[in-house]
N, C-alpha and C positions, 0 to 999 in steps of 0.2 A: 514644206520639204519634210520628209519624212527616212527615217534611217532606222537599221535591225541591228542591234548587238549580238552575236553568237558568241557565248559564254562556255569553260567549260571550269568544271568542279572538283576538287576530289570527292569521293564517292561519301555517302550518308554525311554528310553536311546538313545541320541543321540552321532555319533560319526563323526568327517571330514572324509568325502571319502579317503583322500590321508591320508591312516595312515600308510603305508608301514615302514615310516624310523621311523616312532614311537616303531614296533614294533621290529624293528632290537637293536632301543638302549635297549627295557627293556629288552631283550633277553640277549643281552652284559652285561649291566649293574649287571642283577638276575645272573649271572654266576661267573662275576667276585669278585661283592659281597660274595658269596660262596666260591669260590678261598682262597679269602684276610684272609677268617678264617681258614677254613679248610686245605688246600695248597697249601702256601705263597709261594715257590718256583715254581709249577704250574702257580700261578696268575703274575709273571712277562713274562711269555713267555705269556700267555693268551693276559696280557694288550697294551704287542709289537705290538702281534700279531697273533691276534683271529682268526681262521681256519674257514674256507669258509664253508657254510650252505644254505637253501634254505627252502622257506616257502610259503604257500600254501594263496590265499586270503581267508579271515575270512567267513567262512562257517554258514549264516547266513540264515534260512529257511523261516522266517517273517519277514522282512522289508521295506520301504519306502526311496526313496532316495529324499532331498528337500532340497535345495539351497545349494548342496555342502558338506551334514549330509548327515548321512546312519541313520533312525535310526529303531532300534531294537523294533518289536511291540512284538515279544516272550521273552522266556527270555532263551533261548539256542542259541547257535552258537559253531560253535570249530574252529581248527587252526592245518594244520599238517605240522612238521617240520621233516626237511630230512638233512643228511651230509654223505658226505662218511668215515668222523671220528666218527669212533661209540662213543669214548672218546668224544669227544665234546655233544652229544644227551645223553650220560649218567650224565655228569654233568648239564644237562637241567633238567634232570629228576630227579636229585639229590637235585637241587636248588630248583625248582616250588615244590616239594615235602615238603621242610622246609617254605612254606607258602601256605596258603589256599587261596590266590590269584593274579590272575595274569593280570597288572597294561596296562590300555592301554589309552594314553591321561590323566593321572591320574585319570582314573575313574576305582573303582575296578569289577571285575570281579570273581566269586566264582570260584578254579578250583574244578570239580567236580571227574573228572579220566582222569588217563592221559592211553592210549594204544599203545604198542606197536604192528604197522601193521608187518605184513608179507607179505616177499618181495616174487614176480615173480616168477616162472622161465626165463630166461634170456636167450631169440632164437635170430639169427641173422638178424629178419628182425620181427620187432615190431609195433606195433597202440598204440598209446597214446591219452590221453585227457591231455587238459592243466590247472591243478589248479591255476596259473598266469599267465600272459601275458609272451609273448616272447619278451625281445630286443636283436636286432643285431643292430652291430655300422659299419659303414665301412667309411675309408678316402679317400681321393683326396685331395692330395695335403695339403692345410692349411686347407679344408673345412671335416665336420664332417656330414656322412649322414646316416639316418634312413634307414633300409634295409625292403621293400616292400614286399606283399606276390607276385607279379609279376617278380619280379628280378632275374635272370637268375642266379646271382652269390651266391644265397641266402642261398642253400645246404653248397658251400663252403665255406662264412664268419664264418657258425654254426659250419662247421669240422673244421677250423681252429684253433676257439677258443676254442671249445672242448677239442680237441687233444694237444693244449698248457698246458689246463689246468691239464689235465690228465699227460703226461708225468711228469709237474713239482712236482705234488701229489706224482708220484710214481719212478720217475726217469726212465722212461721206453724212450721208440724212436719210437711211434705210429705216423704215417701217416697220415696228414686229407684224405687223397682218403680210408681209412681204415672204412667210415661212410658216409654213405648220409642221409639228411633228407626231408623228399616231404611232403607239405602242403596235405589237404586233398579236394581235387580241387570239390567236391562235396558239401559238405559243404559251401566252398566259394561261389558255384552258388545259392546256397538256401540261405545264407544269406547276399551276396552280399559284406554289410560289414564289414572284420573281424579283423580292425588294431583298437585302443583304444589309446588317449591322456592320458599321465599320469604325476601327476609331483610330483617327489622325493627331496626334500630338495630345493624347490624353479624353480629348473630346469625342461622343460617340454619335454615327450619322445615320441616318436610314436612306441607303441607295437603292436604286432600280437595276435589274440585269438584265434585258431582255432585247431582242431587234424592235428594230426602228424603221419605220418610212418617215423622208423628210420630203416635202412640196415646198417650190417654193424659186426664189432666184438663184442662180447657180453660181454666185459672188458667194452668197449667204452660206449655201450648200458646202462647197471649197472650204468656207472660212471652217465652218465646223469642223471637217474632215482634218484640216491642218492642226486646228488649235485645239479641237475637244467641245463638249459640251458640257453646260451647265456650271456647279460650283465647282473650288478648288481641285482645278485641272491639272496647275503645275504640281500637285501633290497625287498627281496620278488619275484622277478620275476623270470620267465622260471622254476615253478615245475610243474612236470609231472604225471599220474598215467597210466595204464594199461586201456586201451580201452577195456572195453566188450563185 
């Protein structure tokens, strides 16, 4: 399930660049909040342990970006958020619903409407655009390495943890050979490009920006689309939409 926040701002608002894990807590935070009253039985399994989600960068049509600030010269922006717990995005909708704003770096924001999008059709071999960057993580040994749009193993670091992800959601025995994913190698030569430095709660990442074709099962395909791809989703990264 997937949902649009339409925001709006007062004018020249500024916000840090890196607000991803800002907006992961007031997400958590407005839910659980809601919970504790509403249903306290709910709110201990929430508080354990919060069901995986994924979130779109803040869709901002007028801005300026300076020393680090984004800031906002209109006063609209939105925010789309995806899960493949539809429970989890109804209680989003529940919560932001019981307030007229929604809080980012404690600066408020007016919610104006919240919308439910409508999903796909879901074929076995798909174009995507990527509303966040993409991280893939892969090891050697003790060392921890950022995965390249150049890297030969790149498809299969994505199926793997895709298909981990998936099976343990649904208890199923999916294959990563069940999914491929191929950068959009056209793009890459037009804009040469396409990886982004980002940094999540002090730590610094090297993400991918670029379309996507995915092949593959259309269980697989869906899952991505709802929950994101790749690493630390609920902190913003790897949402995807339908390429037109």
């Amino acid at each position: 399930m997937r949902i649009k926040l339409n925001l709006s701002a007062r004018n020249d608002i500024s916000i840090p660049i890196e607000y991803h894990y800002n907006i992961y807590l007031n997400l958590r935070k407005t839910v659980l909040q809601y919970l504790e009253t509403r249903k306290p039985k709910l709110f201990g399994r929430y508080k354990k342990s919060f069901p995986g989600f994924t979130f779109s960068q803040l869709m901002i049509p007028e801005r300026d970006v300076i020393d680090g600030f984004i800031k906002i010269l209109g006063n609209y922006l939105s925010l789309y958020i995806s899960s493949e717990d539809d429970q989890l995005i109804e209680l989003i909708v529940r919560a932001l619903s019981n307030s007229p704003q929604f809080t980012i770096f404690k600066i408020p924001f007016q919610l104006k409407k919240i919308e439910v999008i409508e999903e796909p059709q879901f074929q076995p071999q798909m174009k995507f655009k990527m509303l966040s960057p993409l991280l893939l993580i892969k090891t050697d040994q003790s060392a921890v390495h950022f995965v390249k749009p150049g890297d030969s193993d790149l498809s299969q670091i994505f199926a793997s943890h895709l298909v981990s992800q998936y099976n343990r959601f649904f208890g199923t025995s999916f294959l990563p050979s069940q999914i491929q994913l191929q950068l959009d190698q056209g793009y890459i030569e037009r804009k040469k490009v396409v990886t982004r430095m980002m940094s999540i709660r002090n730590i610094h990442y090297r993400t991918i920006f670029c379309p996507i074709e995915l092949k593959g099962e259309t269980q697989l395909i869906s899952f991505a689309y709802r929950n994101g791809i790749g690493e630390k989703t609920s902190f913003g990264l790897g949402m995807i939409d339908v390429l037109s």
